[in-house]
C-alpha positions as CSV (number, residue, x, y, z in Angstrom):
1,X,0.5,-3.0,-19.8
2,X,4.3,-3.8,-19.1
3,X,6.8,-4.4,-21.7
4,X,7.4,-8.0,-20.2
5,X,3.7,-8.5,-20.7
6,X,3.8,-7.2,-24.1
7,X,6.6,-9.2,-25.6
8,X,4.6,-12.8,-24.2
9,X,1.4,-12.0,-26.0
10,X,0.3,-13.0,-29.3
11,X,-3.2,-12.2,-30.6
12,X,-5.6,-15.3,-31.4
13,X,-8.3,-13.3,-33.5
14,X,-9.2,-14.8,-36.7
15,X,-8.0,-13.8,-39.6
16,X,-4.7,-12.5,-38.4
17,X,-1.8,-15.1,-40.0
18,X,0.8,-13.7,-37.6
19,X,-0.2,-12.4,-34.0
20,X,3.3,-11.3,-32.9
21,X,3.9,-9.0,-32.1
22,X,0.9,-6.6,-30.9
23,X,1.3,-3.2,-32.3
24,X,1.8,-0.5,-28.9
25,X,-0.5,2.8,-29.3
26,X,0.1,4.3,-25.9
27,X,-2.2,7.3,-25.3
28,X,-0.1,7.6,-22.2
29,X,2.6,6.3,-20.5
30,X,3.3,5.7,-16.7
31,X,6.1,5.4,-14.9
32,X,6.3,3.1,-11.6
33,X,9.1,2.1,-9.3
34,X,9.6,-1.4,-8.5
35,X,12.0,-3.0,-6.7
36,X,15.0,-4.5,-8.9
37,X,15.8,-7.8,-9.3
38,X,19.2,-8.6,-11.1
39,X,18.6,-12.3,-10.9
40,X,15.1,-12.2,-12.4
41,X,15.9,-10.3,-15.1
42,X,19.0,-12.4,-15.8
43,X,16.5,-15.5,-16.0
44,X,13.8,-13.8,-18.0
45,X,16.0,-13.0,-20.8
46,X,16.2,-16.0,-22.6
47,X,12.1,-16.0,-22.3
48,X,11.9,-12.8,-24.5
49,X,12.0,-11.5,-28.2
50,X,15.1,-8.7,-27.7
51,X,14.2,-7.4,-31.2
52,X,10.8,-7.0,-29.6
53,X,11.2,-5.4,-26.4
54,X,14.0,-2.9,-28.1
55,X,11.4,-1.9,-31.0
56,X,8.2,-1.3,-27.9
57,X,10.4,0.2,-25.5
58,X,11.4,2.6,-28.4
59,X,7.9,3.3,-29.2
60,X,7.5,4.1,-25.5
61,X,10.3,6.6,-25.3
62,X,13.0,3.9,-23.6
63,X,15.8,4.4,-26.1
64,X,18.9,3.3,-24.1
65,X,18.8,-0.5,-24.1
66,X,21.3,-2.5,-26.4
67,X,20.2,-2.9,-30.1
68,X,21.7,-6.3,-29.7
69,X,22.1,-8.5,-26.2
70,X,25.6,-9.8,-25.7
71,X,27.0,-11.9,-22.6
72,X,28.5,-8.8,-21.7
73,X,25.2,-6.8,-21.0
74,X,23.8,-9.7,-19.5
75,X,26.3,-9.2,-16.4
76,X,26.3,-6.1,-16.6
77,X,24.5,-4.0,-13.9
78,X,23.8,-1.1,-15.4
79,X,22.1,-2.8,-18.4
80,X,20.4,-5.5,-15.9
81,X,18.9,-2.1,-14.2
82,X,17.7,-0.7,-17.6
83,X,16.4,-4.0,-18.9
84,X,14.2,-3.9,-15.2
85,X,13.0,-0.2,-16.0
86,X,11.8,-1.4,-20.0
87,X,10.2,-4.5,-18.3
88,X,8.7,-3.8,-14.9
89,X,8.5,0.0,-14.4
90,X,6.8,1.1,-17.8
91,X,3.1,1.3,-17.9
C-alpha cells in the first residue's frame, strides 16, 4: 500500500474508538519509480496528516522528510521530490 493511501484511511471495525491511524507492519517493502509530479504533490499536501506520513514513512525506512512542513519545503524541489518518493514510490 502507498503512504498516500495509508495516511487517507481510517478503520471502521467495531469497537475501535479511534481508527487513525492504521498501524504499518511491513513484512516487506518495495520500491517503484513513478513519474514526479511537483504540482500534485504541492496540492495533496494540505489533504494529509504530516505527523502521519513522517511517523509511516519512518517505520518504512524513509527518514529524510521534514519533521515539520514549512512554506519553505513546500517550494522546495528537493523536498517536493522526497515528499513524491514517501507518497507514490513506496510499496
Amino acid at each position: 500500500m502507498r503512504l498516500i493511501t495509508h495516511n487517507l484511511l481510517k478503520s471502521t471495525v467495531r469497537g475501535v474508538s479511534d481508527g487513525y491511524p492504521l498501524a504499518i507492519e511491513a513484512a516487506e517493502v518495495e520500491v517503484v519509480e513513478a513519474d514526479f509530479n511537483p504540482e500534485f504533490i504541492e496540492n495533496v499536501l494540505d489533504k494529509l496528516e504530516w505527523t502521519v506520513l513522517v511517523e509511516a514513512a519512518r517505520t518504512l525506512g524513509v527518514t529524510d522528510l521534514p519533521e515539520e512542513l514549512s512554506d519553505e519545503d513546500r517550494g522546495n524541489p528537493e523536498v517536493l521530490q522526497r515528499i513524491h518518493h514517501a507518497l507514490l514510490e513506496i510499496h
